[in-house]
C-alpha positions as a Markdown table, in Angstrom:
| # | Residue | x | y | z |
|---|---|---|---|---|
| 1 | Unk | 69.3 | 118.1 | 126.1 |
| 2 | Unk | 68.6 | 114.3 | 125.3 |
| 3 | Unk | 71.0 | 112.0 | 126.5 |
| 4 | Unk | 71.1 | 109.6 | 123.3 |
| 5 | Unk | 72.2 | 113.2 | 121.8 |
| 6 | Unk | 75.5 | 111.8 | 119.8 |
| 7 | Unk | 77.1 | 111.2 | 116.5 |
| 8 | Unk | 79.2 | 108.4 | 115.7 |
| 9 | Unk | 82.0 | 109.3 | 113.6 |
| 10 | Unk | 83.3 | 107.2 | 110.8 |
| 11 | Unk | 85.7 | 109.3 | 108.6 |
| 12 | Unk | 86.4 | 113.4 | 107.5 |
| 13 | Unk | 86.1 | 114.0 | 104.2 |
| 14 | Unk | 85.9 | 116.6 | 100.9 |
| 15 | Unk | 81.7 | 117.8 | 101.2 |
| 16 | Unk | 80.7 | 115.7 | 98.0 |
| 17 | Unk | 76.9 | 116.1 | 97.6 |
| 18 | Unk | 75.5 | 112.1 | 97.6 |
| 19 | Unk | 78.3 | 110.3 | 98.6 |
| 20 | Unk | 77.0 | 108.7 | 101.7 |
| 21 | Unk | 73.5 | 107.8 | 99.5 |
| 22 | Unk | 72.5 | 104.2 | 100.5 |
| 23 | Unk | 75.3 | 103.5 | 102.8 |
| 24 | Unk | 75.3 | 102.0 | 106.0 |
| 25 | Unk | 77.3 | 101.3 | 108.7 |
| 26 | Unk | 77.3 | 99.5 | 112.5 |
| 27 | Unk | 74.3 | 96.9 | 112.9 |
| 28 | Unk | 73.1 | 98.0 | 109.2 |
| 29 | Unk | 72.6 | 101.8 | 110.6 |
| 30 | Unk | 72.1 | 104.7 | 107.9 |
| 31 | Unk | 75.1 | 107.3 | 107.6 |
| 32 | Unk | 74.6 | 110.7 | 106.2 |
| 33 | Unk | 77.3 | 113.6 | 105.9 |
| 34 | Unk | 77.3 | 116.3 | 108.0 |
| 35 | Unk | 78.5 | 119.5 | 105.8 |
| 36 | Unk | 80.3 | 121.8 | 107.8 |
| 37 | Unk | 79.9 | 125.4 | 106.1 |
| 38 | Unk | 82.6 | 127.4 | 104.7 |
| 39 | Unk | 85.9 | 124.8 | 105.4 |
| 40 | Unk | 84.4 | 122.4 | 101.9 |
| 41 | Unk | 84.6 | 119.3 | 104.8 |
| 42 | Unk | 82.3 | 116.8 | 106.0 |
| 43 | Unk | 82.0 | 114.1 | 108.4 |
| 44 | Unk | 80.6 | 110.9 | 107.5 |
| 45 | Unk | 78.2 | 110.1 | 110.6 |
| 46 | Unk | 75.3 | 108.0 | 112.2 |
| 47 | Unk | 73.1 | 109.5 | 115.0 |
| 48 | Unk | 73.7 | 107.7 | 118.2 |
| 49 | Unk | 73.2 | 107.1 | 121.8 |
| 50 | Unk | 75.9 | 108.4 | 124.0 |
| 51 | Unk | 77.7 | 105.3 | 124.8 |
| 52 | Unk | 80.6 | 103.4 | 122.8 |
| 53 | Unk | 80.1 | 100.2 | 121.5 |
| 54 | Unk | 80.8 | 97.3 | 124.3 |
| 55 | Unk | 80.7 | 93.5 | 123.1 |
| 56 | Unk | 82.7 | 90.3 | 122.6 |
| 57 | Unk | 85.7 | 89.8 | 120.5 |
| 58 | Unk | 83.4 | 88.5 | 117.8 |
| 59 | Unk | 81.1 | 91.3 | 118.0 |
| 60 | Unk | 83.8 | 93.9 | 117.7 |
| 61 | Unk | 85.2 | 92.5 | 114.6 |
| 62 | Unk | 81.8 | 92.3 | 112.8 |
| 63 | Unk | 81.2 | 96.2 | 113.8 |
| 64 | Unk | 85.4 | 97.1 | 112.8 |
| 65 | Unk | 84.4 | 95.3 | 109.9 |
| 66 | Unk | 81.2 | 96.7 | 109.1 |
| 67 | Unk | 82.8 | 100.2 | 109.3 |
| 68 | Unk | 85.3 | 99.2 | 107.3 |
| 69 | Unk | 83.0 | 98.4 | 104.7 |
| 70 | Unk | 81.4 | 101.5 | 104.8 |
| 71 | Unk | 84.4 | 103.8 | 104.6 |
| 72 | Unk | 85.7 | 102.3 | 101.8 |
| 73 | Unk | 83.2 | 102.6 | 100.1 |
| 74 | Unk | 82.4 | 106.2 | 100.9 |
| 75 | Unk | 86.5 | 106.4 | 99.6 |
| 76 | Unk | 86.1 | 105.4 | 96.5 |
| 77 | Unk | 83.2 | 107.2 | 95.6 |
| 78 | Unk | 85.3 | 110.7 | 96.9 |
| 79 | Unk | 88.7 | 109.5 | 96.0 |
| 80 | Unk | 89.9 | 110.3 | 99.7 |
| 81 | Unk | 89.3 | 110.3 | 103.2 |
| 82 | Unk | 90.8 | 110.6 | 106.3 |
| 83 | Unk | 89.3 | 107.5 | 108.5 |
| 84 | Unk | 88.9 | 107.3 | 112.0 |
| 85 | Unk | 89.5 | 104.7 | 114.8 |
| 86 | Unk | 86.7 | 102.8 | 116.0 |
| 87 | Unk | 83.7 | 103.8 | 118.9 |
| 88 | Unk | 85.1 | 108.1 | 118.0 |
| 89 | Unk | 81.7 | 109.7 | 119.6 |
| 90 | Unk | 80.8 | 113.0 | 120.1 |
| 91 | Unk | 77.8 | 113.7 | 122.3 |
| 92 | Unk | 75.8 | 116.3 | 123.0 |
| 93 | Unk | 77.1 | 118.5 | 125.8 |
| 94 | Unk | 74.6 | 121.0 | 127.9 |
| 95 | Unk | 75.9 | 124.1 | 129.4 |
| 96 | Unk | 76.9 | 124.3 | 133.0 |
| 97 | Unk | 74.5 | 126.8 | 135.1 |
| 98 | Unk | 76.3 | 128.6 | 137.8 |
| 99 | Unk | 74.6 | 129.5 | 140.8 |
| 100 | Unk | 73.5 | 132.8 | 139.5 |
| 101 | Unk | 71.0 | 130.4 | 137.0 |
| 102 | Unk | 73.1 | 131.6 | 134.1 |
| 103 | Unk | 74.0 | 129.2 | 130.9 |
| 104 | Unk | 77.7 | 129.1 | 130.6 |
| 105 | Unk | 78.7 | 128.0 | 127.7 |
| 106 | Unk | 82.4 | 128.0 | 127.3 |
| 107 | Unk | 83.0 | 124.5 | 127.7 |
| 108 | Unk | 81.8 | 123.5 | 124.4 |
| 109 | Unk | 78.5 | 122.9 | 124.9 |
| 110 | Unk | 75.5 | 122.4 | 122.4 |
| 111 | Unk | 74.2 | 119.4 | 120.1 |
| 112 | Unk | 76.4 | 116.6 | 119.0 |
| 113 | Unk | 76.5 | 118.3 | 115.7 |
| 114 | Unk | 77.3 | 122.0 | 116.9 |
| 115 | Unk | 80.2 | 120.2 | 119.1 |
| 116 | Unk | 81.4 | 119.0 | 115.9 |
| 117 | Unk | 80.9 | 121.3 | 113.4 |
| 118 | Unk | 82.7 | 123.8 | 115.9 |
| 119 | Unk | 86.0 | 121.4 | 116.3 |
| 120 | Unk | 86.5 | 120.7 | 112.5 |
| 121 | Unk | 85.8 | 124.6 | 111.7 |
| 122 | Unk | 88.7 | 124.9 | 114.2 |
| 123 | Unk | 90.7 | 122.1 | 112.4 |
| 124 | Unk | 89.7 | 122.1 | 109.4 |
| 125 | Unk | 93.3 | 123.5 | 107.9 |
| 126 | Unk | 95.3 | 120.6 | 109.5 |
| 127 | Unk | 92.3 | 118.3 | 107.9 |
| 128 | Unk | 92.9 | 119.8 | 104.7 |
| 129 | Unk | 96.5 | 119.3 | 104.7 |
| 130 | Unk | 96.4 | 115.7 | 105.2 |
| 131 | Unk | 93.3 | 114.9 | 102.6 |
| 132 | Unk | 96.0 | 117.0 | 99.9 |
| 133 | Unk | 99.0 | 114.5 | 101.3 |
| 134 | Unk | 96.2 | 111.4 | 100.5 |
| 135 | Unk | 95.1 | 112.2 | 97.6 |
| 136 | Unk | 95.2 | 110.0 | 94.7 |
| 137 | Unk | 97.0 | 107.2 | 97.0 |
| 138 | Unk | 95.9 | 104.2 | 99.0 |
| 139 | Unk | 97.0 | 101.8 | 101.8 |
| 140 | Unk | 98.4 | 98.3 | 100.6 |
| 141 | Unk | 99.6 | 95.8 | 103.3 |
| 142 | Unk | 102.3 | 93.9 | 102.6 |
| 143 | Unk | 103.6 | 90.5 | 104.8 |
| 144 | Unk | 106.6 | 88.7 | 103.5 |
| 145 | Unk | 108.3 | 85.5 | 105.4 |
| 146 | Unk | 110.6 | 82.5 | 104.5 |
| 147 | Unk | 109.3 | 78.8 | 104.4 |
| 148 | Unk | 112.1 | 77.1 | 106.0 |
| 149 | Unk | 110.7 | 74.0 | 104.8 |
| 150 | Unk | 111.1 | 75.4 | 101.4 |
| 151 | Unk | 114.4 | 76.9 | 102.1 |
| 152 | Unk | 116.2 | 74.0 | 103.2 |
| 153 | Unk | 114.8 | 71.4 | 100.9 |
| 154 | Unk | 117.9 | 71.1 | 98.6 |
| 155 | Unk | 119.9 | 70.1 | 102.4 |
| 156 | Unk | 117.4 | 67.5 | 103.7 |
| 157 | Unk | 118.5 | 64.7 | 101.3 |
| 158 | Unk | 122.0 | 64.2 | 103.3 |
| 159 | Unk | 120.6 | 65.4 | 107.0 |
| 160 | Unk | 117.3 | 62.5 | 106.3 |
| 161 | Unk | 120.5 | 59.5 | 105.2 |
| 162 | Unk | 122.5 | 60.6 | 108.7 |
| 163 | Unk | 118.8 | 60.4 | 110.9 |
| 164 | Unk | 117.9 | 56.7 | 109.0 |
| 165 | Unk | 121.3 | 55.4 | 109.8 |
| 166 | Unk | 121.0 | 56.3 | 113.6 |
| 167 | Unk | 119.5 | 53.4 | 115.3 |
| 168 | Unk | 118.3 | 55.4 | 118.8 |
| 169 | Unk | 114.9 | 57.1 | 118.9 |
| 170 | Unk | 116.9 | 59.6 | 121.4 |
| 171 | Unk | 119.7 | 60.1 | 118.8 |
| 172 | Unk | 117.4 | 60.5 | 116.1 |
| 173 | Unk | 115.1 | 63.5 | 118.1 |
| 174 | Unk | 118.4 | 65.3 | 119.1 |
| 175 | Unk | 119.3 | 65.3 | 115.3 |
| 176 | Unk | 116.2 | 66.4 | 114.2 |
| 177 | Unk | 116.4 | 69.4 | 117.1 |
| 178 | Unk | 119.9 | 70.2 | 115.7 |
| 179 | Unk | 118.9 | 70.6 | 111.9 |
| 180 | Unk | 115.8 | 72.7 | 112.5 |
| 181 | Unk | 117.6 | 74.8 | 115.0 |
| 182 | Unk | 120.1 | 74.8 | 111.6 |
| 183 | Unk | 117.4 | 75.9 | 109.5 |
| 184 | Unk | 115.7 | 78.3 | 111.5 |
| 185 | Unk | 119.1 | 80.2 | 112.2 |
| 186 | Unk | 119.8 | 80.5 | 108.1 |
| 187 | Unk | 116.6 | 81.6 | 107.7 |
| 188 | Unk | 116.8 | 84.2 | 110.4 |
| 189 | Unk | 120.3 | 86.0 | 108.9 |
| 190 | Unk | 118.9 | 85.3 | 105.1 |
| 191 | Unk | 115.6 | 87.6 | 106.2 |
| 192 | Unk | 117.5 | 90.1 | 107.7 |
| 193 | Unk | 119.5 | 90.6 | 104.7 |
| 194 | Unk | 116.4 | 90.5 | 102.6 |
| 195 | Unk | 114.8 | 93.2 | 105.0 |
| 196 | Unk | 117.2 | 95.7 | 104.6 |
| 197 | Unk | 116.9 | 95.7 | 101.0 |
| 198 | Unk | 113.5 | 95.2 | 100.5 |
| 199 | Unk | 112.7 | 98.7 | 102.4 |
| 200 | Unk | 114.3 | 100.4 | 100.1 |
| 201 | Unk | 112.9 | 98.9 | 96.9 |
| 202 | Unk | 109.3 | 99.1 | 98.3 |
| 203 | Unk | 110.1 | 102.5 | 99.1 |
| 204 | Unk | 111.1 | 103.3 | 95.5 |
| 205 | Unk | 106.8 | 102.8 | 94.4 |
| 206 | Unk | 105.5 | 104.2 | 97.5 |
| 207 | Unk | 105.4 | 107.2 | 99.4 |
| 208 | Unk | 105.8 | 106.0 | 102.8 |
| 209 | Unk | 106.1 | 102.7 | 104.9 |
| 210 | Unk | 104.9 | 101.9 | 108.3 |
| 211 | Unk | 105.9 | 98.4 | 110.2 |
| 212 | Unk | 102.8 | 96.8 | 111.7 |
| 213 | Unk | 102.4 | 94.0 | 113.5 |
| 214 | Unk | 101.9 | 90.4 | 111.1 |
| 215 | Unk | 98.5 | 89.7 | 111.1 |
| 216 | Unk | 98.9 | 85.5 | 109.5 |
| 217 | Unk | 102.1 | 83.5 | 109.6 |
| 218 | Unk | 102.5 | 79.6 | 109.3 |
| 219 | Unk | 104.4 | 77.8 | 112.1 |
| 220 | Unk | 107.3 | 76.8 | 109.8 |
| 221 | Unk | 107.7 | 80.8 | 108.9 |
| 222 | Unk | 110.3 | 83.1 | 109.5 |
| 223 | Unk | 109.2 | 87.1 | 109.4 |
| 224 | Unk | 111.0 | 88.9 | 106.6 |
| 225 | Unk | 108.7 | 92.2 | 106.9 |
| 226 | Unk | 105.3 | 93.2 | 107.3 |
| 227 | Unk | 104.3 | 96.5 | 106.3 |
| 228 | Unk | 102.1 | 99.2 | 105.0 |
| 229 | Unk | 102.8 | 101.4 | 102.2 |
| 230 | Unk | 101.0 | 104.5 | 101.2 |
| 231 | Unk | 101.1 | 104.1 | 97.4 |
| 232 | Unk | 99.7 | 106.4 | 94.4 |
| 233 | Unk | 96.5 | 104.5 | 92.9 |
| 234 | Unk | 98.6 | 104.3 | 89.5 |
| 235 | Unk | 101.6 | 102.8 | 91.7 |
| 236 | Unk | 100.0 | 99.6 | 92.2 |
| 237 | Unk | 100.6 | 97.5 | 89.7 |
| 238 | Unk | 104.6 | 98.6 | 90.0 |
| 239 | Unk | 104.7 | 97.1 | 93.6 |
| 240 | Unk | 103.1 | 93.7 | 92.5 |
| 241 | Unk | 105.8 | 93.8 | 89.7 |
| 242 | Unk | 108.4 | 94.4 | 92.5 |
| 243 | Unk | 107.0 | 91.3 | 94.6 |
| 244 | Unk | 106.9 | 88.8 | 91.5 |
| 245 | Unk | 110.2 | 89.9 | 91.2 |
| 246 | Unk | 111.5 | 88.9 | 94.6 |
| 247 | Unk | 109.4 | 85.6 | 94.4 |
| 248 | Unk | 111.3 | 84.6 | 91.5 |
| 249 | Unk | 114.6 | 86.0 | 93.1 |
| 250 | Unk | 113.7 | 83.6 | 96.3 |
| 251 | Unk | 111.6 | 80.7 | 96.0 |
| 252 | Unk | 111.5 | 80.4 | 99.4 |
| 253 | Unk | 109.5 | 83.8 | 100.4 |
| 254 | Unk | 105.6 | 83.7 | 100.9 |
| 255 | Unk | 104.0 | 87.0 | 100.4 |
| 256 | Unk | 100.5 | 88.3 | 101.0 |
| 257 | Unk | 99.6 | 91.0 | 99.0 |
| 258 | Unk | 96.3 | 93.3 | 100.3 |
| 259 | Unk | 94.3 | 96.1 | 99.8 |
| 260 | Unk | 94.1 | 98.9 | 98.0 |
| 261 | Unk | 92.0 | 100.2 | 101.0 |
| 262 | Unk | 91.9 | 103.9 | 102.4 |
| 263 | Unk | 94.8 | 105.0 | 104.5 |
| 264 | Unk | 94.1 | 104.2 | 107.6 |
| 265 | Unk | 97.7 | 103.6 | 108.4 |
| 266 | Unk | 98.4 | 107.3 | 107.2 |
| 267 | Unk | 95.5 | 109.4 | 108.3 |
| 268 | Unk | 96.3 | 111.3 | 111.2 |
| 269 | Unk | 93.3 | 112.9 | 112.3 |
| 270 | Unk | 93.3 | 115.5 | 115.3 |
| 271 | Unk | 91.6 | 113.6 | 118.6 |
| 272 | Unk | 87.6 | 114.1 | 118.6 |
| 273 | Unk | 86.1 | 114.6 | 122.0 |
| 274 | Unk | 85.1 | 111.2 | 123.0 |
| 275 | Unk | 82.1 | 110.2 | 125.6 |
């Protein structure tokens, strides 16, 4: 059996007839669908050496983001997916010969598609319960913060006449330390209050929210939330509505609004076997 005997895996799917036509993924790579008879699922694939992709930071985010690319658009040709994580391989795996010179094949082996035709026959109701849960929804990102600079404009008028009338240079930095330690301490109990509430407003348009980590936030910003909701496609434009609502409640928030994108936050796939 070759050793380049792999498929890289980019996503599960309904087995819609076309919709990988033209597609490509990693390094510009053709992806077809690998129909796996009598579940209705395929797996979006590209055939593939046996060995996970290895490269600078810069590198890696072009292939993340060339994947990204192409499950998206494989989503909304299907309406739902359920994506996986980047460099999931299955290889090829020959069958152990015991000393008798007998094939035993209980360990899985055969060709990289056999291996994984086998595993999502085996999972293919779990799979099928989470493409129902997806349907019809998509994964927005949501980051909210407070400008302090913004928030404490209507204060600096008073604080700026107190800093001009101090004569020392020393005076006038300990000041200056003291009113943004001021300002980044309101802004700290203001964005907890907001949090709390927010969560449940943004919960009252979407289906579920998952904290992530903030992915872009200005030195003079102060976290508020950062989220991402799994939302009904026709649920968008009511969570827009619910952020132009809070921007006019609070000047002071900054909000980036992203996506709609496929679930990646939602999709829990099963583990593949992995080279």
């Amino acid at each position: 059996m070759s050793e380049r005997d792999a498929l890289y895996v980019y996503a599960l799917l309904p087995d819609r007839a076309g919709a990988a036509d033209g597609v490509t993924g990693i390094d510009g790579l053709p992806l077809r669908l690998l129909s796996v008879p009598g579940t209705g699922l395929a797996a979006l694939v590209h055939d593939a050496p046996a060995t996970p992709y290895q490269g600078g930071d810069e590198q890696v985010r072009r292939w993340v983001d060339e994947q990204s690319r192409a499950v998206t658009l494989v989503w909304e040709r299907t309406g739902g997916l359920l994506p996986t994580t980047f460099n999931v391989l299955v290889a090829g795996h020959a069958p152990d010969t015991g000393t008798d010179g007998d094939a035993d094949t209980a360990d899985g082996a055969g060709t990289a598609e056999q291996r994984l035709t086998a595993w999502v026959t085996e999972q293919a109701p779990k799979i099928n319960e989470q493409l129902a849960a997806l349907d019809g929804r998509c994964e927005l990102r949501v980051e909210i913060t407070l400008d302090r600079t913004a928030l404490s404009a209507d204060d600096t008028g008073a604080d700026a006449a107190d800093a001009a009338a101090v004569r020392s240079a020393g005076l006038r930095r300990l000041l200056a330390k003291q009113q943004e330690q001021q300002s980044r301490q309101a802004a700290e109990r203001l964005a907890d209050a907001l949090h709390a509430g927010l969560r449940g407003r943004l919960l009252s348009v979407a289906d579920d929210l998952r904290d992530r980590g903030r992915t872009h936030r200005a030195p003079q910003e102060t976290d508020v939330l950062c989220a991402a909701l799994l939302v009904r496609k026709d649920e968008i434009d009511a969570v827009g509505t619910l952020l132009s609502e809070l921007q006019a409640e609070q000047p002071a928030v900054r909000i980036r609004f992203l996506g709609p994108w496929p679930p990646y936050s939602f999709a829990e796939t099963p583990e593949t076997a992995r080279v």
